[in-house]
N, C-alpha and C positions, 0 to 999 in steps of 0.2 A: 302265389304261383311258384312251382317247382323249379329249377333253372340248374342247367348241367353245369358242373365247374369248369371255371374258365381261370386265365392267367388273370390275375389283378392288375389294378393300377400302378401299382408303383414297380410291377414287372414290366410292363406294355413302358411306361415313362422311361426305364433305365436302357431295355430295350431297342428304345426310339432314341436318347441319346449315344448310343454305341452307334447305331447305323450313321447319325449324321457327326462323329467321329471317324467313322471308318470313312463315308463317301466326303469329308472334308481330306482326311489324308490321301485319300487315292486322287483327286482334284489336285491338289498340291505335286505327287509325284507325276502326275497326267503332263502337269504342266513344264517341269522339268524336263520331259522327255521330248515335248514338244519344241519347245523353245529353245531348247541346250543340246542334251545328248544326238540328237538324230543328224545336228549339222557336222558331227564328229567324222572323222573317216573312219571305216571298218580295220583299216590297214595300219599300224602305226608308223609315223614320220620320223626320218632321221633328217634334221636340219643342221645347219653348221651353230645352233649353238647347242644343239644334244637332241634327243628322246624326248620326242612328244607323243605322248598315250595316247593309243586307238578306242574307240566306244566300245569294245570289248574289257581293255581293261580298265575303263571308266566304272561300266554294267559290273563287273567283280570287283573292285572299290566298293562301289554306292550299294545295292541291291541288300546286303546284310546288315548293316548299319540302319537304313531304310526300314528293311521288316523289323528291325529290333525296336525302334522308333516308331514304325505303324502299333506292333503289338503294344508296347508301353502307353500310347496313346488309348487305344481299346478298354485297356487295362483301367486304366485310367477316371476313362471315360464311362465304365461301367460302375466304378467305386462310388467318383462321385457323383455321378445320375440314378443311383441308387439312394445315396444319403438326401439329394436333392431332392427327389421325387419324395423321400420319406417328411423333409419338412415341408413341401407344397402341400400335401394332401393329410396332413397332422390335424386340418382343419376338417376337413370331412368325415375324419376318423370321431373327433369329438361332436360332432352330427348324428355318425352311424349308432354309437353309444345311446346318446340322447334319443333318437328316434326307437329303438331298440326298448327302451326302458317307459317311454312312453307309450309306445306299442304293447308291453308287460301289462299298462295299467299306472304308470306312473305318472299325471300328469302333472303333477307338480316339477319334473324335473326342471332344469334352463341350461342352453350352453354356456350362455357368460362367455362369447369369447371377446378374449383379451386386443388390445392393440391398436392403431390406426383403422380406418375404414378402407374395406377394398373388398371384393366380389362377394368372399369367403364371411366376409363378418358381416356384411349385409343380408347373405342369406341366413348367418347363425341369428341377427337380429330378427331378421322375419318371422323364422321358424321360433324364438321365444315367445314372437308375441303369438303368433298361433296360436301355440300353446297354453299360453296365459289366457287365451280367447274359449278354443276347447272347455279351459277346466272351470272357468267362472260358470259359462252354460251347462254346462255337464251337474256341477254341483248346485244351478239352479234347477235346473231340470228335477234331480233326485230328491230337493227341498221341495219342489212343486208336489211331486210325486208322493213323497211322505205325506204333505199335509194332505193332499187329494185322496189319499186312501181313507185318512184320520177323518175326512170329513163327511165322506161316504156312506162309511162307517156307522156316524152318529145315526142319519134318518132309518137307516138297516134295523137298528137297536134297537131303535124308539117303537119302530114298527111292531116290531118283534116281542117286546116288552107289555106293548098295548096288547096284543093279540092273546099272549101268556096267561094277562090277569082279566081277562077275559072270557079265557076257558077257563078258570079257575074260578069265576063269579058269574053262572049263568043268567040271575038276574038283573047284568049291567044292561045298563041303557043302548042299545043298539046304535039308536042316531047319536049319541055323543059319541061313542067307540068310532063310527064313520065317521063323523066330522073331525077329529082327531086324526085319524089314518091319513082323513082327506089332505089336511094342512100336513102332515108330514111329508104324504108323497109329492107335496106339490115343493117342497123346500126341497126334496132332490132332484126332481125334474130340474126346478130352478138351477141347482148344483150342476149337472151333466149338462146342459145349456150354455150355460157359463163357462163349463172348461171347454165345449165346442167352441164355442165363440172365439174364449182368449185364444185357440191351436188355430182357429183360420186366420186370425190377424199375426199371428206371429210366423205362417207359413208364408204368408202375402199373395200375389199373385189373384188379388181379385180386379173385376173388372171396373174401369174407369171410367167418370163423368166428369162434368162441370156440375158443382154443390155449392150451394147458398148458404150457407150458414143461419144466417138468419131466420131462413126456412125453417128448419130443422131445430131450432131455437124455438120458434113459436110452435113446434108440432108439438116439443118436447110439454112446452106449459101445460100446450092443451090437453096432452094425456095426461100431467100430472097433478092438473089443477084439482082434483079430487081429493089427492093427498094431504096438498096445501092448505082447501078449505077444513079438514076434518083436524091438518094441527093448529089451524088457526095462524098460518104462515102466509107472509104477503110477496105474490111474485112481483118483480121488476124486470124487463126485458128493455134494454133498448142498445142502439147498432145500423149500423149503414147494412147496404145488401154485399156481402162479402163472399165471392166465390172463390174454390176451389178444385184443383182436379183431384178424385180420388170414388170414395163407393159410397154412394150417399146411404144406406145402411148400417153400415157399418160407422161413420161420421156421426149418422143419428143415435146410433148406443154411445157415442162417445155423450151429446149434451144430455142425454136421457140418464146415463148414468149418475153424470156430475149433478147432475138437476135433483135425482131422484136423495143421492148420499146426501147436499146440503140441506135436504128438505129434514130428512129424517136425523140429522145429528143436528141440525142448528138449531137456534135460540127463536120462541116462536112469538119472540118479544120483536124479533129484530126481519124484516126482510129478506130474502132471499136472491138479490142482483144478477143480471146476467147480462154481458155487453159482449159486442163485435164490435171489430176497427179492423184496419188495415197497419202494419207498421214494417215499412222496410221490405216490402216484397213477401209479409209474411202474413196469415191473418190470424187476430189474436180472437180467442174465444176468456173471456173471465166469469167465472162462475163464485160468488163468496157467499159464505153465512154468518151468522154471530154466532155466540156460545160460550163456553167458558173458554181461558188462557191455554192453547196447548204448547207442549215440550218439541220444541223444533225436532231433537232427535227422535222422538216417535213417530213427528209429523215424516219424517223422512223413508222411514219403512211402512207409511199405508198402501204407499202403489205396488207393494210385493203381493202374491196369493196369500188370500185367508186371510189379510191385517186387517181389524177392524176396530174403529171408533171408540172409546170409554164411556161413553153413553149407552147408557141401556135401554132398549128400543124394545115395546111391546109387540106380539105377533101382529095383529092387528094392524101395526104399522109399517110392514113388509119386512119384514127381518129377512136383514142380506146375509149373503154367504160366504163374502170376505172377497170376492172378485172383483166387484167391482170399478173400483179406482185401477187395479191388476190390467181388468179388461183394457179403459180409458188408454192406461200406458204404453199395451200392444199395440191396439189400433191405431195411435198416434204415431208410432216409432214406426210401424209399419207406411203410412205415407208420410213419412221423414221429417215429419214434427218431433215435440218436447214437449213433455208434458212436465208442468211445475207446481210442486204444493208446495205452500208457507202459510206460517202461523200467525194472524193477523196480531197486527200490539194489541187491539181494541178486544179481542177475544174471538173467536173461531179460526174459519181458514177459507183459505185465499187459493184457490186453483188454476192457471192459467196453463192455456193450452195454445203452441204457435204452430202451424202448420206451412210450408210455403205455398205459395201461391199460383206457382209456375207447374209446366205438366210434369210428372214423373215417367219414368220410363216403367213399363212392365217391370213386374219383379223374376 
């Protein structure tokens, strides 16, 4: 917005300190006049031990000395309520800069300001972290965004690839050409689904219930038990009835995800676990599988977009599109859980998820 020029700060401050110099010295002479000069007589006295001055030539005495002493004051008053004002506001000056340059596009900048705590550095502290807040989302966002194009991309290609050598071989097979296409478009539907999903849990604002966990534990088997018997993987469910306030949809892609990814990366020598409990006002969901030893620091970037597993997973076995654990960590963070991965000693991974228990307010 446009805004016509106006006097700044540190003019309006210097400004303000002149005025309450001047109406401090005019208070000071008010008071003199009140209290002293006006008891004077108009007339000067001749007493028997001399001349004693009339309020006339009191008023010719005082009055020039007085103005010389108000201006000097003024004077004064203006100098240093100028320098004053200049280092009060030295702080917002290093704000205006920052903001300024963050505004350009620079959000890396920081104030850093220096010194004890007091109004001024409180809000330079706020406004870093802010900023610090901005540029982590900003440059996830654009990380999201890179890979999301990259991923788009590939089903596009694939599509497009089939279609080529196909004009190019009019004797191909028709229904393999579809069934091919088929499973392509169905892996970016998959894809577009997936980035809806993670953008509604990370906007929030959906609507609230009480959710069982458990419930939604057992839905999850029961859709996935197809999976399970064709890897030859054995489910375990077990958990008290543990409620929640939140979107039971949304809750349910959380264990359907975690159910789905152990199924498909773990060891199908080894179970597949899933427990609810209660601890501390929170409720804990644990979903593990076996598998071979993973590298903590890898285990650490699967819940980012796109990260996926070292395991190579046949189509036929629902090849993910790298959201999923992504998804898990929205929706959780969204009703004010944490979601936790770790690398079990014994081999695979260990996902736990805590959600509190209590109601959350609208987002």
């Amino acid at each position: 917005m446009t805004r016509p020029a106006g006097l700044s700060a540190r003019i309006k401050l210097t400004l303000s300190y002149v005025a309450l110099v001047f109406v401090a010295g005019a208070l000071i002479l008010t008071i003199v006049w009140l209290f002293l000069l006006r008891y004077v007589p108009d007339e000067p006295l001749f007493t028997g031990t001399g001349f004693a001055p009339s309020q006339r030539d009191l008023l010719r005495a005082f009055v020039p000395p007085a103005g010389a002493a108000m201006i000097a004051l003024l004077v004064t008053g203006a100098v240093g309520g100028w320098f004053l004002a200049g280092r009060m506001l030295a702080p917002l000056r290093l704000l205006t800069q920052a903001t300024r340059r963050a505004d350009a596009g620079d959000l890396s900048t920081r104030v850093r300001m220096k010194g004890r705590r007091d109004e001024f550095r409180e809000l330079a502290d706020s406004f870093d972290g802010m900023l610090q807040r901005i540029e982590s989302q900003v440059e996830e966002q654009r990380r999201f965004a890179t890979n999301a194009s990259h991923e788009l991309r590939t089903p596009l290609a694939i599509m497009r690839t089939l279609l080529d050598v196909a004009q190019s071989d009019p004797e191909r097979d028709v229904d393999d050409l579809l069934d091919r296409l088929t499973a392509v478009n169905e892996r970016g539907v998959e894809l577009v689904e997936g980035l809806l999903l993670l953008g509604r849990a990370d906007r929030g604002g959906f609507p609230q219930a009480s959710v069982d966990l458990s419930l939604l534990a057992e839905d999850a088997v029961e859709t996935l038990l197809p999976l399970a018997e064709a890897r030859g993987v054995e489910l375990i469910v077990h958990g008290d009835v543990t409620t929640v306030s939140g979107s039971a949809g949304l809750l349910g892609q959380v264990v359907l995800n975690l159910l789905q990814n152990a199924l498909i990366h773990g060891d199908a020598a080894e179970p597949v676990t899933v427990s609810i409990h209660r601890d501390h006002g929170a409720a804990v969901l644990i979903v593990e599988n076996g598998g071979a030893r993973l590298d903590p620091a890898a285990v650490a970037t699967l819940a980012e977009p796109f990260q996926r597993g070292t395991a190579r997973i046949r189509r036929s076995d629902h090849e993910r599109n790298g959201l999923g654990l992504a998804i898990v960590s929205a929706i959780v963070g969204a009703h004010g859980g944490e979601l936790t991965l770790a690398a079990r000693s014994t081999g695979g991974l260990r996902a736990t998820v805590r959600v509190p228990t209590g109601v959350r307010p609208p987002s």
